[in-house]
mmCIF file of the C-alpha atoms, coordinates in Angstrom:
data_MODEL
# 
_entry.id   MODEL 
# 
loop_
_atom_site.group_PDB 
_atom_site.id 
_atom_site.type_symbol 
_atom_site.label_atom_id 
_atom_site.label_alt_id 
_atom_site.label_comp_id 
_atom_site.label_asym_id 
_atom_site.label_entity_id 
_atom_site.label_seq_id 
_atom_site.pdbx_PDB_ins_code 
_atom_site.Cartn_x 
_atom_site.Cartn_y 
_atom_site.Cartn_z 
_atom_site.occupancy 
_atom_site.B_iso_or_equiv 
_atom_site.pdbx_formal_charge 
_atom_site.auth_seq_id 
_atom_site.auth_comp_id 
_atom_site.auth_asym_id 
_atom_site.auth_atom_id 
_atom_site.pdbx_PDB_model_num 
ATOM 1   C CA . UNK A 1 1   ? -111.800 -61.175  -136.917 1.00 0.00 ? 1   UNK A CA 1 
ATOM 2   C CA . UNK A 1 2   ? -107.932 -61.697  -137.179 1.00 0.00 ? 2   UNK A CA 1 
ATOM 3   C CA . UNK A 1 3   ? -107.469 -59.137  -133.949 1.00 0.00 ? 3   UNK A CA 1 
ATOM 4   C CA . UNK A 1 4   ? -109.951 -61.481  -132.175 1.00 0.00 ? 4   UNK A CA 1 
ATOM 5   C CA . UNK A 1 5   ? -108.543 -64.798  -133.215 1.00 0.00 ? 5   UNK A CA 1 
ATOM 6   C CA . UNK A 1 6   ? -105.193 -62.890  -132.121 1.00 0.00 ? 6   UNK A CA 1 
ATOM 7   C CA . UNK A 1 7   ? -106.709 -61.859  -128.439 1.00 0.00 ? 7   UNK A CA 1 
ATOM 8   C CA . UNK A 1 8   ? -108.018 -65.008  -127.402 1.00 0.00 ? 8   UNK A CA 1 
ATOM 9   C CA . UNK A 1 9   ? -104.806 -66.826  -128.260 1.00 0.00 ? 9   UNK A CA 1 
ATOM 10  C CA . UNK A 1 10  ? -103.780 -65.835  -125.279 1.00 0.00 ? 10  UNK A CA 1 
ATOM 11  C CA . UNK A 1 11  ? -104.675 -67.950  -121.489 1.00 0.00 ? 11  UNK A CA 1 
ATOM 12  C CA . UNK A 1 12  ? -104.524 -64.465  -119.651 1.00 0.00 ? 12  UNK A CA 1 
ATOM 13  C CA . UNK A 1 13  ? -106.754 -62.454  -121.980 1.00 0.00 ? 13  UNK A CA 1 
ATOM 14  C CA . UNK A 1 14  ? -109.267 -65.442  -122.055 1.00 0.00 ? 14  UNK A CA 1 
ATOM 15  C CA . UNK A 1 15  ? -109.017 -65.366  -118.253 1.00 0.00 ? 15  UNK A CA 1 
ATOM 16  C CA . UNK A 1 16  ? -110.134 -61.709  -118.690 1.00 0.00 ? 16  UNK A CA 1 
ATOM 17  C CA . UNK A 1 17  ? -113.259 -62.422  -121.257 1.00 0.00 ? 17  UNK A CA 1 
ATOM 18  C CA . UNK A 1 18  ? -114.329 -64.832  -118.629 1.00 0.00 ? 18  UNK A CA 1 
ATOM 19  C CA . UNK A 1 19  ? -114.216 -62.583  -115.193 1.00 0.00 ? 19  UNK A CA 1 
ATOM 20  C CA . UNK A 1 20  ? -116.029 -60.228  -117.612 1.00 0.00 ? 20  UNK A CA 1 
ATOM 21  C CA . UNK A 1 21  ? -118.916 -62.873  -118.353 1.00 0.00 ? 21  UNK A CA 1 
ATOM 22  C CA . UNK A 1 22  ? -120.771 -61.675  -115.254 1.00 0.00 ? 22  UNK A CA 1 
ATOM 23  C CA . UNK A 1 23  ? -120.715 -58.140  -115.869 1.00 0.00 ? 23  UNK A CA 1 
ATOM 24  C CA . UNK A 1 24  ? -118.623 -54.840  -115.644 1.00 0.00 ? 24  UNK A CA 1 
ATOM 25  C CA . UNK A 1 25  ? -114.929 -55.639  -113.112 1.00 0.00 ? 25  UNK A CA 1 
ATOM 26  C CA . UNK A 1 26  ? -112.273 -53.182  -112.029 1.00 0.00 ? 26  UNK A CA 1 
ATOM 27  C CA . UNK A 1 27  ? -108.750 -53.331  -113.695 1.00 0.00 ? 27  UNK A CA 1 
ATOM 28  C CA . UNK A 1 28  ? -107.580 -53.697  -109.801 1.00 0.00 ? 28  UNK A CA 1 
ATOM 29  C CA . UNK A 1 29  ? -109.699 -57.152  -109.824 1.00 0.00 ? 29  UNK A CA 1 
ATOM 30  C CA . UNK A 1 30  ? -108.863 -58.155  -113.462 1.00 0.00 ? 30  UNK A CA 1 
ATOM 31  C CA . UNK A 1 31  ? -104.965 -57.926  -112.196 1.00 0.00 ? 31  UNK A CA 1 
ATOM 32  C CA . UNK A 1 32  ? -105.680 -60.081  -109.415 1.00 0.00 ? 32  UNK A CA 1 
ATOM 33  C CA . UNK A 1 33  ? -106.654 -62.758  -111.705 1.00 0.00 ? 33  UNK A CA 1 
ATOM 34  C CA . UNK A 1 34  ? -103.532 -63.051  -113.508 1.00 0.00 ? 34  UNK A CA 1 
ATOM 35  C CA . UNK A 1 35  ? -100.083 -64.067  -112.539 1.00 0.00 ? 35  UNK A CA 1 
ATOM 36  C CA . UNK A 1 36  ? -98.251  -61.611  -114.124 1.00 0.00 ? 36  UNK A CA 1 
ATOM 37  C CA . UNK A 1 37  ? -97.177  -57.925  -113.204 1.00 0.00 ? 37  UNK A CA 1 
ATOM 38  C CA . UNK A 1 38  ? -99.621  -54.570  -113.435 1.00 0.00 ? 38  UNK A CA 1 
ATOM 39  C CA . UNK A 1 39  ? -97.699  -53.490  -117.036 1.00 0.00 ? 39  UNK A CA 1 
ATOM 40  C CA . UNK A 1 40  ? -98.710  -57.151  -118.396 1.00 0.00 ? 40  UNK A CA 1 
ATOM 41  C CA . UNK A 1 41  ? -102.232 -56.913  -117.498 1.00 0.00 ? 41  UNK A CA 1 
ATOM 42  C CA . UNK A 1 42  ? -102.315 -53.298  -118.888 1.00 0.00 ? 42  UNK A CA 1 
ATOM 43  C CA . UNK A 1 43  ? -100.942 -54.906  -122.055 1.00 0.00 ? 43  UNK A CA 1 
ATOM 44  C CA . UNK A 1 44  ? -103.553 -57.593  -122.092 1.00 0.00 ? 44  UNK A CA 1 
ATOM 45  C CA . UNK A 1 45  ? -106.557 -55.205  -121.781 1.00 0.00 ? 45  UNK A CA 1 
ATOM 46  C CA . UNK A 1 46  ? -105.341 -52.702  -124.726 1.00 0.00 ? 46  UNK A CA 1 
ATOM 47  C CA . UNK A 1 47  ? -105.081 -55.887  -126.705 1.00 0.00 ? 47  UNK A CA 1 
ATOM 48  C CA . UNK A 1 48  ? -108.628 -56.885  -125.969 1.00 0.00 ? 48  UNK A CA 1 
ATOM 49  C CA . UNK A 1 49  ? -109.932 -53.516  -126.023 1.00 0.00 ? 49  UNK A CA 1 
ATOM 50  C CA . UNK A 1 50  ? -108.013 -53.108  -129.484 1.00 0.00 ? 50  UNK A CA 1 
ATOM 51  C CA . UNK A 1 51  ? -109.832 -56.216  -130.321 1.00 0.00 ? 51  UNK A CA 1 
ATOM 52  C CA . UNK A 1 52  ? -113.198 -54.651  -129.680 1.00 0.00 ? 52  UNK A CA 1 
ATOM 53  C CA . UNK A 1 53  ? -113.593 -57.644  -127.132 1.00 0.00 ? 53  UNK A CA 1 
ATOM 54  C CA . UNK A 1 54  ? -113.776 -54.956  -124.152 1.00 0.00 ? 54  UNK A CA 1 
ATOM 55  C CA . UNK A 1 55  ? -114.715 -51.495  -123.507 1.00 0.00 ? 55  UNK A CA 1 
ATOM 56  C CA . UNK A 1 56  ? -113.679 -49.279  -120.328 1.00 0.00 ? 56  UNK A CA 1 
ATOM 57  C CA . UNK A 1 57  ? -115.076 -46.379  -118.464 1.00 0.00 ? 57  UNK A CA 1 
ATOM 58  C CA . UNK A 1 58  ? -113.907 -44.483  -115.457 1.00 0.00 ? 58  UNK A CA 1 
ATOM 59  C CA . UNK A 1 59  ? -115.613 -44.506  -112.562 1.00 0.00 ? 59  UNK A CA 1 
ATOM 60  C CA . UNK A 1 60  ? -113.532 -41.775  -110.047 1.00 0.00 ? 60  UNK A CA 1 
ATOM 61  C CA . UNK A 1 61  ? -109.809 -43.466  -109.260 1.00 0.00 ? 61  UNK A CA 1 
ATOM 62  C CA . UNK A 1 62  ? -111.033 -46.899  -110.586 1.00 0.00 ? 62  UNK A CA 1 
ATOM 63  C CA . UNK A 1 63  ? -111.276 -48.099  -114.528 1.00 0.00 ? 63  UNK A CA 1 
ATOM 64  C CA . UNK A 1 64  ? -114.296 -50.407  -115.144 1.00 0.00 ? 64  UNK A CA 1 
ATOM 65  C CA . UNK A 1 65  ? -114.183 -53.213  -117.997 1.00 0.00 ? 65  UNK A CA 1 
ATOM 66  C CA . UNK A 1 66  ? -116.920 -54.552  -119.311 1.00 0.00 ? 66  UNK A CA 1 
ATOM 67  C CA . UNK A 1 67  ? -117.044 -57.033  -122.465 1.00 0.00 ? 67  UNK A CA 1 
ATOM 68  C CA . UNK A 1 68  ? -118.576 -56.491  -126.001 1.00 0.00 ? 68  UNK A CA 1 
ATOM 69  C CA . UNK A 1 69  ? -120.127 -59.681  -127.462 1.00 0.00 ? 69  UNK A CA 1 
ATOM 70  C CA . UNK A 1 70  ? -119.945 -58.089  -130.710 1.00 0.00 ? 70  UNK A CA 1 
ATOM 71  C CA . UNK A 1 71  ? -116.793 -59.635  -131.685 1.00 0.00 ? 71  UNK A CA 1 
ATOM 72  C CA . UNK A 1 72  ? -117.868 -62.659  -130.071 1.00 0.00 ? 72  UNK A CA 1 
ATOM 73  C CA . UNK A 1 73  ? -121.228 -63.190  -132.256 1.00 0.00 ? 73  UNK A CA 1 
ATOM 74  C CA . UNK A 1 74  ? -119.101 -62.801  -135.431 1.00 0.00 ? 74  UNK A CA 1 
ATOM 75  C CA . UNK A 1 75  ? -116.468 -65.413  -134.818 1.00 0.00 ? 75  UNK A CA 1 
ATOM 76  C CA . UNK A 1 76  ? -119.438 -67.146  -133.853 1.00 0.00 ? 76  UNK A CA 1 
ATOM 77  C CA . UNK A 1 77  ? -121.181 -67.050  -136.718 1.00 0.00 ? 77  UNK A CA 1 
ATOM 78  C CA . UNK A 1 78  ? -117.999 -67.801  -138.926 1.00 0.00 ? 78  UNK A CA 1 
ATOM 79  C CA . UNK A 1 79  ? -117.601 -70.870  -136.975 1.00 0.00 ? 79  UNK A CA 1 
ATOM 80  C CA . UNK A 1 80  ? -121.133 -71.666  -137.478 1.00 0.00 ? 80  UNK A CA 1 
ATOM 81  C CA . UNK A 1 81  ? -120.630 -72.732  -141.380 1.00 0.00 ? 81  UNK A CA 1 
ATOM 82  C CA . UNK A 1 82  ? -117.671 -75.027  -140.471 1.00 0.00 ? 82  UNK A CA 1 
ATOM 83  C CA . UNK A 1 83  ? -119.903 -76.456  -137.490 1.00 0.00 ? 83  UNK A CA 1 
ATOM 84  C CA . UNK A 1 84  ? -122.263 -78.509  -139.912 1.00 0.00 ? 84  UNK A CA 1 
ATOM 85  C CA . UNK A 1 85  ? -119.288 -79.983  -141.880 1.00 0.00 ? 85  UNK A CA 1 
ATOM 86  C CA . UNK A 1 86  ? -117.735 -81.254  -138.267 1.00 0.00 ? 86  UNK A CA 1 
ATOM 87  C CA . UNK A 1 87  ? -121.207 -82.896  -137.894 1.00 0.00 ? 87  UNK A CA 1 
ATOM 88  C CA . UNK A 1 88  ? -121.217 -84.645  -140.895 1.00 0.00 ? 88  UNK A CA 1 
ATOM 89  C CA . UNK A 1 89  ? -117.792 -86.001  -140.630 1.00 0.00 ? 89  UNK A CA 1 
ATOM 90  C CA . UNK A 1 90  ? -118.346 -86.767  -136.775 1.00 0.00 ? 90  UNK A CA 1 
ATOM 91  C CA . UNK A 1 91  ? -122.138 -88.652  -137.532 1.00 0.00 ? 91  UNK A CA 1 
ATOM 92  C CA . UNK A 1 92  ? -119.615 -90.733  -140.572 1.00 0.00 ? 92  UNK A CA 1 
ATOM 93  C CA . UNK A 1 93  ? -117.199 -91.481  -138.201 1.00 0.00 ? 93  UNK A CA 1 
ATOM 94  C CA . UNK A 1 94  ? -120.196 -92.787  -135.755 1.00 0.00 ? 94  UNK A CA 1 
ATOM 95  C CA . UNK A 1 95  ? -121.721 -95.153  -138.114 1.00 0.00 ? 95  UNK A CA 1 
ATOM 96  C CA . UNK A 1 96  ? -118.543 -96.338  -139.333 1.00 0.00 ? 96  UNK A CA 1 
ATOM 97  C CA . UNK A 1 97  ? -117.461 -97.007  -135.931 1.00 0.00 ? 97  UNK A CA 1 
ATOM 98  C CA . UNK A 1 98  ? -121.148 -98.666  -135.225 1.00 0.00 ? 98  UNK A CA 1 
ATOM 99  C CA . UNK A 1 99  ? -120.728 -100.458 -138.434 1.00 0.00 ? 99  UNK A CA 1 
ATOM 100 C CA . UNK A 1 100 ? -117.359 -102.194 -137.707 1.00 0.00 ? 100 UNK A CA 1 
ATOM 101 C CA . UNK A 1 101 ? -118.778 -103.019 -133.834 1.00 0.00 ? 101 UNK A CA 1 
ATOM 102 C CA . UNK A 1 102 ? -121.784 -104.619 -135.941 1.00 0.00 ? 102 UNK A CA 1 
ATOM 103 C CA . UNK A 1 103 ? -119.525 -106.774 -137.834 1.00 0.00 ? 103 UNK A CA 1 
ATOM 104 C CA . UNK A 1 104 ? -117.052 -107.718 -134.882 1.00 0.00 ? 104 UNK A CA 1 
ATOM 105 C CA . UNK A 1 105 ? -120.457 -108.775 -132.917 1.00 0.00 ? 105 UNK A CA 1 
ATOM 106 C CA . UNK A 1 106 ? -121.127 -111.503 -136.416 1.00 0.00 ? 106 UNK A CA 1 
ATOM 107 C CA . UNK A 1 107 ? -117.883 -112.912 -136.114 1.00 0.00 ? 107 UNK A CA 1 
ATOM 108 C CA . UNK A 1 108 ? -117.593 -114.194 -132.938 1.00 0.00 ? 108 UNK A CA 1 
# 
């Protein structure tokens, strides 16, 4: 999960996962999305595919990326037992706020 965590730091290579939402995309296209020169976008997709966030294939001259959700199912299921402690705090932090609004309303 750390190589994840470690590949989606990055604005580019979440750029990538996104393009890649909608299906399989060329590296040509994937470099078009990013701002940076062909050896930087190379080094963004061996970090993802090192990641196990993408997979390629060659299709003739072209190299065709497509994204594993794999990776993606795991962090989300990590997240998943912190998710129910952020609720509990946020739903405290709601009535407390609803409870002080309550007691501004009686003073005035």
């Amino acid at each position: 999960m750390d190589a994840v965590l470690h590949a989606l730091a990055d604005s580019g290579r979440r750029t990538v996962i996104e393009a890649l939402r909608n299906g399989e995309v060329s590296a040509g296209e994937l470099a078009a999305l990013l701002p940076i020169a062909r050896p930087g976008v190379s080094r963004h997709l061996r970090v993802l595919r090192e990641a196990g966030l993408v997979e390629v294939r060659s299709d003739a001259q072209r190299r065709m990326y497509r994204l594993k959700t794999e990776p993606l199912v795991e962090l989300d299921d990590w997240l998943d037992s912190y998710r129910g402690l952020w609720r509990t705090r946020l739903d405290a932090l709601h009535t407390e706020v609803a409870r002080e609004s309550t007691e501004k309303g009686n003073l005035t």
